[in-house]
N, C-alpha and C positions, 0 to 999 in steps of 0.2 A: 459414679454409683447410681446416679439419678436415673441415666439408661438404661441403666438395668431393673430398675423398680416400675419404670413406667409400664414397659412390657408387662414385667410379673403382674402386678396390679390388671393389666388387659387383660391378660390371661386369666385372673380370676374373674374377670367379669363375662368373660368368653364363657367360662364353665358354667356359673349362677345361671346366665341367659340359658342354656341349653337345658338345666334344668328345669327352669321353669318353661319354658316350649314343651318340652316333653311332655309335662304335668296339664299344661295350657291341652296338648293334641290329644291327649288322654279326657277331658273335661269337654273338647268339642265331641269327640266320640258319644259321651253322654248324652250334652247337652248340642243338640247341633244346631239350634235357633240363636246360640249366645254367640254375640260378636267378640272377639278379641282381636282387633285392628288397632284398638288406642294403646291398649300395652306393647303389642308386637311392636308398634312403630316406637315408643318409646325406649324399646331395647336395642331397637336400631340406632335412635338416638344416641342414645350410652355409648354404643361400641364407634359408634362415629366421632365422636365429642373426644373419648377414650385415644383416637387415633390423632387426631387432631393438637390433643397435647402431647405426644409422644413426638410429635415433627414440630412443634414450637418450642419442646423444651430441647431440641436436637440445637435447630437453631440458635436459640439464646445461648447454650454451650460453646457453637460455634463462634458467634459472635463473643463470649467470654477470654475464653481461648486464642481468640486471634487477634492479634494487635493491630491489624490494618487497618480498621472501623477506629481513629482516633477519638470517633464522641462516646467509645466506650471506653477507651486503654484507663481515663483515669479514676483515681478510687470512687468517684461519687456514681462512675461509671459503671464501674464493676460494682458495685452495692446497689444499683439500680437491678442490673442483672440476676446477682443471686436473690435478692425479694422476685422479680420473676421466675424464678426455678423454685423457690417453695411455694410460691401462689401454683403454679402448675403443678407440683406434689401434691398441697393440698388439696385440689379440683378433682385431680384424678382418684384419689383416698375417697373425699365425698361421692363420688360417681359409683364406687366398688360398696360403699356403705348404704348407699338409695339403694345398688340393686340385691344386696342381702335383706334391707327391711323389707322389700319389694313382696321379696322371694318366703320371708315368715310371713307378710300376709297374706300372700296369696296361699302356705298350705293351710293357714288358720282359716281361712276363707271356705278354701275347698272342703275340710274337716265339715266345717259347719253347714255348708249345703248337703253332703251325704248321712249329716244325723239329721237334717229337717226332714 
């Protein structure tokens, strides 16, 4: 189930990111003096990071799953593992949650520059 949340969860940060670009390409139009390189690249970050646990929590599955890896097969082994598959839940949950606060402050932001 975990494969399937990890994506879900990208994909919601896929969409956030987009909207805030949009909103971001819209506000350079305005303002075209204002940099927005440190957020861009931070969104970069996100979806990279994002990607990053979807292939390590692929992984530690794998290694869960397969009895080959003897330093995993036994229980201290496999409880090793599933704490590394909800620490990578968790990461990816916090990543999806930065970029919605991201994303209200940035429209509270923008609200507030077009009433000043």
């Amino acid at each position: 189930n975990l494969i399937l949340l990890l994506p879900a969860l990208l994909a919601v940060n896929v969409t956030t990111i987009s909207i805030l670009l949009t909103k971001i390409y819209d506000l350079k139009k305005e303002f075209p003096n204002v940099s927005f390189k440190g957020p861009i690249l931070a969104m970069k970050h996100s979806i990279t990071e994002q990607i990053i646990l979807v292939l390590l929590a692929t992984l530690t599955l794998i290694l869960r799953e397969g009895k080959a890896m003897n330093i995993f097969a036994s229980e201290s082994g496999q409880n090793f593992l599933s704490v590394v598959l909800i620490m990578l839940a968790i990461s990816a949950i916090q990543i999806v949650l930065d970029t919605a606060n991201a994303l209200f402050k940035f429209l509270n932001t923008e609200d507030e520059i077009k009433n000043a």
